[in-house]
ChimeraX commands (.cxc) that place a marker at each C-alpha (Angstrom):
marker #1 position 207.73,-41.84,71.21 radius 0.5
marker #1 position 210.26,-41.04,67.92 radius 0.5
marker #1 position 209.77,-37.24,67.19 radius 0.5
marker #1 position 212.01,-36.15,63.96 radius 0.5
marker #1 position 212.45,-32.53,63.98 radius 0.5
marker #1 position 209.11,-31.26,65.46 radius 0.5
marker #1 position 207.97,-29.85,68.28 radius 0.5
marker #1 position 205.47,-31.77,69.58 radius 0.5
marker #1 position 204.75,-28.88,72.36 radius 0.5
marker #1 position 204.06,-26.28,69.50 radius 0.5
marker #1 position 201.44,-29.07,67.85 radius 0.5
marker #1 position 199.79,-29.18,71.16 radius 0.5
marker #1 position 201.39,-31.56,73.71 radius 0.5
marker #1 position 201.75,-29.79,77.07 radius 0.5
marker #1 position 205.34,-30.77,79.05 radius 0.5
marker #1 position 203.31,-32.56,81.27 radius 0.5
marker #1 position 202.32,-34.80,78.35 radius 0.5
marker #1 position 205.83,-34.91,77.26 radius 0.5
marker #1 position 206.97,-36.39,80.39 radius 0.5
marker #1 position 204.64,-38.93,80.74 radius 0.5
marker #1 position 206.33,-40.41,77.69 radius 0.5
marker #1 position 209.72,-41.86,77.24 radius 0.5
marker #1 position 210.80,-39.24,74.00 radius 0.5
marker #1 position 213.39,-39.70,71.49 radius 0.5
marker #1 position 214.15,-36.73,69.60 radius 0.5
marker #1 position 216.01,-36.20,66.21 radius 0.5
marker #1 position 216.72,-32.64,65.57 radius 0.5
marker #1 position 218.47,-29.22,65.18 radius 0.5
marker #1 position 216.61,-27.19,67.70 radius 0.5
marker #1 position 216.61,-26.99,71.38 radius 0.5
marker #1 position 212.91,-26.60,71.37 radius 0.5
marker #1 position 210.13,-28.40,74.01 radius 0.5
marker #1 position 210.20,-31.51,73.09 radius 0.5
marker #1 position 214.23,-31.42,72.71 radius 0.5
marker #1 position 214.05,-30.22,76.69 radius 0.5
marker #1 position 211.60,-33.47,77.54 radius 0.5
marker #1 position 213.07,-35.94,75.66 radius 0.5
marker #1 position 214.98,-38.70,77.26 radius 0.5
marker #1 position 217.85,-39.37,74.46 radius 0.5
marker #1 position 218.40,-36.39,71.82 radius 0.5
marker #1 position 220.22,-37.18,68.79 radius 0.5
marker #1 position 221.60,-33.87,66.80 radius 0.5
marker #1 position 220.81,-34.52,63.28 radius 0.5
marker #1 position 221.87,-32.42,60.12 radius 0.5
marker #1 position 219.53,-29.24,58.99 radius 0.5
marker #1 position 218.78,-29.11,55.56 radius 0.5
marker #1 position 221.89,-27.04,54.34 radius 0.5
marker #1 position 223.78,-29.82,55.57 radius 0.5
marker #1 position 222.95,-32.66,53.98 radius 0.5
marker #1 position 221.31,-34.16,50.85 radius 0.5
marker #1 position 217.78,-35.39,50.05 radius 0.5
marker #1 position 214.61,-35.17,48.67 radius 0.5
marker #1 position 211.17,-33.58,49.87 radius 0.5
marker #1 position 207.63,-33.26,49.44 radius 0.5
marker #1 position 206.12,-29.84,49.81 radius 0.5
marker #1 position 202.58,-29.05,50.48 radius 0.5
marker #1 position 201.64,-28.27,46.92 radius 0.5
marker #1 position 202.83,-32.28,46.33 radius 0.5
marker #1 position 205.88,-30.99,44.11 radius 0.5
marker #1 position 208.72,-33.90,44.77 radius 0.5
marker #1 position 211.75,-31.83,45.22 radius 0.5
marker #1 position 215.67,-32.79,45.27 radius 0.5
marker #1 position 218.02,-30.76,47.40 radius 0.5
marker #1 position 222.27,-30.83,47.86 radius 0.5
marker #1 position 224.55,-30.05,50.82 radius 0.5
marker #1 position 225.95,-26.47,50.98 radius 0.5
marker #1 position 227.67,-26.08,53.79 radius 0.5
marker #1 position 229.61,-28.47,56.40 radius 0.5
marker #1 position 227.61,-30.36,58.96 radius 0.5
marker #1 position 227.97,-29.67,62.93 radius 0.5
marker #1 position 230.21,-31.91,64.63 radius 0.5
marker #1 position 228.16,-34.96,66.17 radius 0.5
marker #1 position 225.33,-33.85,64.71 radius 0.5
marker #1 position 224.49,-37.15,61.28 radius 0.5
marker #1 position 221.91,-37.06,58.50 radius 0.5
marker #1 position 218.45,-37.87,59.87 radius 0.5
marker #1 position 217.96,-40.22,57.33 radius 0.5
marker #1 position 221.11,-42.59,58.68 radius 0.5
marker #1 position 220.29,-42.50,62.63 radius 0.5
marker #1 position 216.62,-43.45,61.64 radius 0.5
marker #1 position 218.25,-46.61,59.58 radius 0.5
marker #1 position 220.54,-47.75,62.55 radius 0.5
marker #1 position 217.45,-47.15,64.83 radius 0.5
marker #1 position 215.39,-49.58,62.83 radius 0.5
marker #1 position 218.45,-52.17,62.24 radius 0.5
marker #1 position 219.10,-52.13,65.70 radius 0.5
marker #1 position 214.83,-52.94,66.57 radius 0.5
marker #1 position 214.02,-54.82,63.87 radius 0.5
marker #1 position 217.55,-56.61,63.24 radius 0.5
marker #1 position 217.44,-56.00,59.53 radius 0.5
marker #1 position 219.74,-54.21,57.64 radius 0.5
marker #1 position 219.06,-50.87,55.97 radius 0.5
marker #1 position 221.23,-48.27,54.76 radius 0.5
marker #1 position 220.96,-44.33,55.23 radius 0.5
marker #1 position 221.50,-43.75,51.34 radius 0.5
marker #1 position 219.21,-41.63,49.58 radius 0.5
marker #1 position 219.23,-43.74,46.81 radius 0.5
marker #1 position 218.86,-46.83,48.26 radius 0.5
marker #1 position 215.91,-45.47,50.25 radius 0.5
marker #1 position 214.51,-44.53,47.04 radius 0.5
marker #1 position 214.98,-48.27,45.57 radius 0.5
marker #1 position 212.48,-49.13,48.03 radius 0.5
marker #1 position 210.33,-46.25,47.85 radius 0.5
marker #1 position 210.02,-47.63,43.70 radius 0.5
marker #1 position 209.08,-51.04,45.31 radius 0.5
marker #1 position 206.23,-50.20,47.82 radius 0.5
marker #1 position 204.58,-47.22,46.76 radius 0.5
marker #1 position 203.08,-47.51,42.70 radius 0.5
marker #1 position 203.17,-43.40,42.65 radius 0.5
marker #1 position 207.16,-43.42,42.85 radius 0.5
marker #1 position 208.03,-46.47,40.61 radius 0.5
marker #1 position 209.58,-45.22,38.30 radius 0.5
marker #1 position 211.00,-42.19,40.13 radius 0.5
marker #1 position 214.61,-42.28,40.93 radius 0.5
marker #1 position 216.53,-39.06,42.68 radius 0.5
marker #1 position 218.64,-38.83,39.13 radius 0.5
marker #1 position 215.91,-38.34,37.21 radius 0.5
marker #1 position 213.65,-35.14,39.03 radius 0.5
marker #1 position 213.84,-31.81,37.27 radius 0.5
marker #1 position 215.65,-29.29,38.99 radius 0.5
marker #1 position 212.00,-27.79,39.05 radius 0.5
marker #1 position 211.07,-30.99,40.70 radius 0.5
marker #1 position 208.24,-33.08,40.31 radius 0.5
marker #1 position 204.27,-32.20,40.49 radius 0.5
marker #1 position 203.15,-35.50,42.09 radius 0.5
marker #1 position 199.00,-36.33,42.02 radius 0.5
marker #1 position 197.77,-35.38,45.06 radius 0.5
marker #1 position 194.78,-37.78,44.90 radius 0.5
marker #1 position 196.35,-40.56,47.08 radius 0.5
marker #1 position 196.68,-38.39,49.84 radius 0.5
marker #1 position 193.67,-35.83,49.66 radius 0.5
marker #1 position 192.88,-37.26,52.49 radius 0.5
marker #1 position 195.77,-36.26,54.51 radius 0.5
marker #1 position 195.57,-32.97,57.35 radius 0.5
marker #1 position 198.13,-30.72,57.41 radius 0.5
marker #1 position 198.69,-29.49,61.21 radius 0.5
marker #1 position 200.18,-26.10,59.70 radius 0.5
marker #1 position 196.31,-24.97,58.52 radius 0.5
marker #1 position 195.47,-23.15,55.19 radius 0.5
marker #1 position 198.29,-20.37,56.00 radius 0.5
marker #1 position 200.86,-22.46,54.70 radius 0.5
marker #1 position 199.34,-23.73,51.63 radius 0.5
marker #1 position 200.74,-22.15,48.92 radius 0.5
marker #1 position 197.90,-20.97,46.60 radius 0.5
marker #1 position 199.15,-18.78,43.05 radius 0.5
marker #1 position 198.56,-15.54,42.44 radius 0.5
marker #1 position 195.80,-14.97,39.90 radius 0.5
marker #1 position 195.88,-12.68,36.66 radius 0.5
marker #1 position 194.71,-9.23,37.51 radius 0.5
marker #1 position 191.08,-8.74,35.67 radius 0.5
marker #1 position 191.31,-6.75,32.94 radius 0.5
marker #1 position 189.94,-3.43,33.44 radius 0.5
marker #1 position 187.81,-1.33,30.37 radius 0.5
marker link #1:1,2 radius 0.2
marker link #1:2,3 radius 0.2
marker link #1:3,4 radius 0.2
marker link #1:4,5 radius 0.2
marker link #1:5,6 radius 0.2
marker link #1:6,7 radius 0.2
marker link #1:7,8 radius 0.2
marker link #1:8,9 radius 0.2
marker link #1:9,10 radius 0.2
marker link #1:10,11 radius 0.2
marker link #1:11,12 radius 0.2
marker link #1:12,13 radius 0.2
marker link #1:13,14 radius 0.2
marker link #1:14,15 radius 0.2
marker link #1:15,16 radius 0.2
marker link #1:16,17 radius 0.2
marker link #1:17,18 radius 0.2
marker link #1:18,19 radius 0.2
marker link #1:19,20 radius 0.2
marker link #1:20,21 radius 0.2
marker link #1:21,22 radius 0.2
marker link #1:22,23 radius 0.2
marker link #1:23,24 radius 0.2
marker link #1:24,25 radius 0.2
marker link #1:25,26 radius 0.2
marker link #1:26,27 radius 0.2
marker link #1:27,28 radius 0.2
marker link #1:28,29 radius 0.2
marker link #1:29,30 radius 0.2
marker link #1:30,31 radius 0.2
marker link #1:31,32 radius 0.2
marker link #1:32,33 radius 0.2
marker link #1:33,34 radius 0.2
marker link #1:34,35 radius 0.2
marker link #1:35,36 radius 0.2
marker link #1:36,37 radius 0.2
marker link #1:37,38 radius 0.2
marker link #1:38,39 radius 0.2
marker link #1:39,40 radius 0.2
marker link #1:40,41 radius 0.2
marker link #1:41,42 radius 0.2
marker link #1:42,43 radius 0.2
marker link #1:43,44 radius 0.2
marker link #1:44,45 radius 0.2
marker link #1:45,46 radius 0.2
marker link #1:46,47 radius 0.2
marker link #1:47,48 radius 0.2
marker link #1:48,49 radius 0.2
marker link #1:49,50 radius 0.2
marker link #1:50,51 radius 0.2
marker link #1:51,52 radius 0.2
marker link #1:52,53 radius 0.2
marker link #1:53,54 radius 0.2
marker link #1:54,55 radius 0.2
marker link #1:55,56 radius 0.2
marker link #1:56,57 radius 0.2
marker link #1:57,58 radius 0.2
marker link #1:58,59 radius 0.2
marker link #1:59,60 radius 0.2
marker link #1:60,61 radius 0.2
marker link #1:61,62 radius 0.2
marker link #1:62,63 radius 0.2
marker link #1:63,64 radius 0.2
marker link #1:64,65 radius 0.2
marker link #1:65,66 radius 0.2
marker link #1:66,67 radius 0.2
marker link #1:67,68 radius 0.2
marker link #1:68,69 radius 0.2
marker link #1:69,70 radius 0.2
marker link #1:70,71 radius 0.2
marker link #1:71,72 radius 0.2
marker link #1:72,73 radius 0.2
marker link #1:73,74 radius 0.2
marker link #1:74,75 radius 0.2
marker link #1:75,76 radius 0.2
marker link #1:76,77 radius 0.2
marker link #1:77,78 radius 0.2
marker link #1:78,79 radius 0.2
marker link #1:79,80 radius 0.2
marker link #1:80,81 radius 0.2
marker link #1:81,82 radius 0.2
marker link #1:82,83 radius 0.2
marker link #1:83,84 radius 0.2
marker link #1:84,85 radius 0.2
marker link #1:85,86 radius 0.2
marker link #1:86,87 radius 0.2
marker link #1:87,88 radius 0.2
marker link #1:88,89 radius 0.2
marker link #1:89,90 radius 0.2
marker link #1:90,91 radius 0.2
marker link #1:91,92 radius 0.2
marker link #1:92,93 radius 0.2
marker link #1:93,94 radius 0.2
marker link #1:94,95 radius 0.2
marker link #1:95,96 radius 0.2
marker link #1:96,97 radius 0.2
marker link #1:97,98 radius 0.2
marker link #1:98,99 radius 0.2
marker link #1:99,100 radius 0.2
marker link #1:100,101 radius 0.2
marker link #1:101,102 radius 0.2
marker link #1:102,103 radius 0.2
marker link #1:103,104 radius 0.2
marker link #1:104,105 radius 0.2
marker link #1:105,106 radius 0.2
marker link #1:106,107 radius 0.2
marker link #1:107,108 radius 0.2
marker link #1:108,109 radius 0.2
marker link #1:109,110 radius 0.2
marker link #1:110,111 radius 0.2
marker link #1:111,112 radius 0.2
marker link #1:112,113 radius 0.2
marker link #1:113,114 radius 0.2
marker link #1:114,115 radius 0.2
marker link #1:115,116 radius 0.2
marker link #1:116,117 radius 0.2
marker link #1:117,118 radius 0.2
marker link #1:118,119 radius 0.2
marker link #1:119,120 radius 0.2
marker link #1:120,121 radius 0.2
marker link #1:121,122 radius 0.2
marker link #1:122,123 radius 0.2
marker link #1:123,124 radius 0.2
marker link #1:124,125 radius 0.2
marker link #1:125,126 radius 0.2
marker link #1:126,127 radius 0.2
marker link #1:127,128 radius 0.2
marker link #1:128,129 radius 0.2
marker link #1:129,130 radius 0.2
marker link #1:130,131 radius 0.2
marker link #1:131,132 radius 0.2
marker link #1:132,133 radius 0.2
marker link #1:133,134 radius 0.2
marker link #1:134,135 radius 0.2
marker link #1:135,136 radius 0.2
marker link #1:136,137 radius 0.2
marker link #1:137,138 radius 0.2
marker link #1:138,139 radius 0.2
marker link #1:139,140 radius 0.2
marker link #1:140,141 radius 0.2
marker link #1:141,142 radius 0.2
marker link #1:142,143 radius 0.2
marker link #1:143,144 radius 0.2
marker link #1:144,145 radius 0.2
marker link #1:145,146 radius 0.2
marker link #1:146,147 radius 0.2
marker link #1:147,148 radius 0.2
marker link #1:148,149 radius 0.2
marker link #1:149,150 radius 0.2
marker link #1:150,151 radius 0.2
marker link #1:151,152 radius 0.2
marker link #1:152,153 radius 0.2
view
């Protein structure tokens, strides 16, 4: 089992769960699944690296690097390449940009997306593809805008 930055305890494994399985976990935080995984791999936070994202609201975001990475610790994006190399004996890089080349090949929504060319505002992506889609956070999270204070006579 791959986990990439989340606690799979906190969505509901138990440890006993955990251990059953053989974990590999990609991360920044000593959390419970860090503490049952068999081989943890200290990965870059956000601040540390550059990328892109896709918030809950489907707004396709770019980010940059602002401070220095921890030593040992790689971009998540470039262990998960070598990981897949080394199973599938491809080749694929951990560039942004070249992860993005494909992205414009397999998925019609992003073709003609390319990390150069999002807004600093980012991108409002249509949602439609992936209405379908739960999000373990719950309705909380969801962002949902203020509306205009009625008028009062």
């Amino acid at each position: 089992m791959l986990s990439v930055g989340e606690d799979l305890a906190t969505a509901g494994l138990t440890a006993a769960q955990l251990k059953k399985a053989s974990v590999i976990y990609l991360g920044t935080q000593t959390d419970g699944t860090s503490a049952a995984a068999a081989v943890v791999l200290p990965t870059l936070t956000v601040f540390e690296k550059s990328g892109t994202f896709i918030n809950q609201q489907f707004r396709l975001q770019k980010f940059s690097k602002a401070v220095p990475g921890a030593t040992g610790a790689t971009d998540d994006l470039v262990v998960l390449a070598k990981l897949l190399t080394a199973v599938s004996g491809g080749t694929l890089t951990g560039d942004v940009d070249a992860l993005w080349t494909t992205l414009n090949t397999e998925i019609p929504q992003f073709s003609a997306i390319t990390v150069a060319s999002l807004p600093a505002t980012g991108l409002l992506l249509d949602r439609t593809p992936w209405a379908s889609l739960p999000f373990a956070e719950g309705e909380t999270l969801h962002y949902k805008p203020a509306q205009p204070a009625a008028a009062t006579a």
